[in-house]
C-alpha positions as CSV (number, residue, x, y, z in Angstrom):
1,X,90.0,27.4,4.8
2,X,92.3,30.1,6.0
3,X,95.7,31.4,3.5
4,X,99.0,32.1,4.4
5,X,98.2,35.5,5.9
6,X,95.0,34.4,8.2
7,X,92.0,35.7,5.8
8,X,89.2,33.4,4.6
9,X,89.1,32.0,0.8
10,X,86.4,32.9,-1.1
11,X,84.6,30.3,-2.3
12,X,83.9,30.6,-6.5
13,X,80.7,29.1,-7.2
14,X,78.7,29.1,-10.9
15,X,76.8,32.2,-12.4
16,X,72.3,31.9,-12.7
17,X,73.2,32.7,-16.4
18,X,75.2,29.9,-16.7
19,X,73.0,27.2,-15.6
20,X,69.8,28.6,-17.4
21,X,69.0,30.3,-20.7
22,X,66.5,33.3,-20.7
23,X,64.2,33.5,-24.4
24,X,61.6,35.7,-24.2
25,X,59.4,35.0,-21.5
26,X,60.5,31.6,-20.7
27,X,63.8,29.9,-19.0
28,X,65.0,26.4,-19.7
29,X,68.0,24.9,-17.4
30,X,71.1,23.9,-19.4
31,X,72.2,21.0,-16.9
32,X,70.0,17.9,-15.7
33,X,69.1,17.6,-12.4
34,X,70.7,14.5,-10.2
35,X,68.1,12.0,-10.6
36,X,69.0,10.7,-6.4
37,X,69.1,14.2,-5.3
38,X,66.1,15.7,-7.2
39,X,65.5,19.0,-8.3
40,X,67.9,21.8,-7.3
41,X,70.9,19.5,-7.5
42,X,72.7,20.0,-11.2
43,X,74.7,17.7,-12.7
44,X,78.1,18.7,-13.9
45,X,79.2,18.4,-17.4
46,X,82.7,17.2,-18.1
47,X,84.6,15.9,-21.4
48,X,82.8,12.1,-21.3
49,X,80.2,12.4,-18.3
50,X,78.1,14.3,-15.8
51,X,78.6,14.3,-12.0
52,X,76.5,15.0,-8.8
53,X,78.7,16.9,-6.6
54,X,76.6,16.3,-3.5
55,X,76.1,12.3,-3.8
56,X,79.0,11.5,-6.5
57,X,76.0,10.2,-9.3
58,X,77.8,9.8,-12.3
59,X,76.4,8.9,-16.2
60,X,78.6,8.3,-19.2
61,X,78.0,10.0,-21.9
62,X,79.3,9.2,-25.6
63,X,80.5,12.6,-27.3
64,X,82.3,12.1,-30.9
């Protein structure tokens, strides 16, 4: 995708520290994974659900 003056857009992707925590000697991921994808796939947490982003999975989820 090219901008009014001919130079690329950078592409903004997600930080490692915000998809895992770091405690000590271990690190946990904060998202799922997309259960059709598999592992290395994230799902992507909005207000009532969590998305795939590569195959459109979707799950409802019931926040109150």
């Amino acid at each position: 995708m090219a901008d009014k003056k001919g130079t690329k857009a950078k592409k903004e992707g997600k930080k490692l520290a915000q998809l895992y925590t770091i405690s000590g000697s271990s690190i946990t991921r904060k998202n799922k994974f997309c259960l059709k994808c598999g592992p290395g796939v994230f799902l992507a947490q909005h207000n009532d659900r969590v998305v795939c982003g590569k195959c459109g999975y979707m799950e409802k989820t019931s926040r109150k």
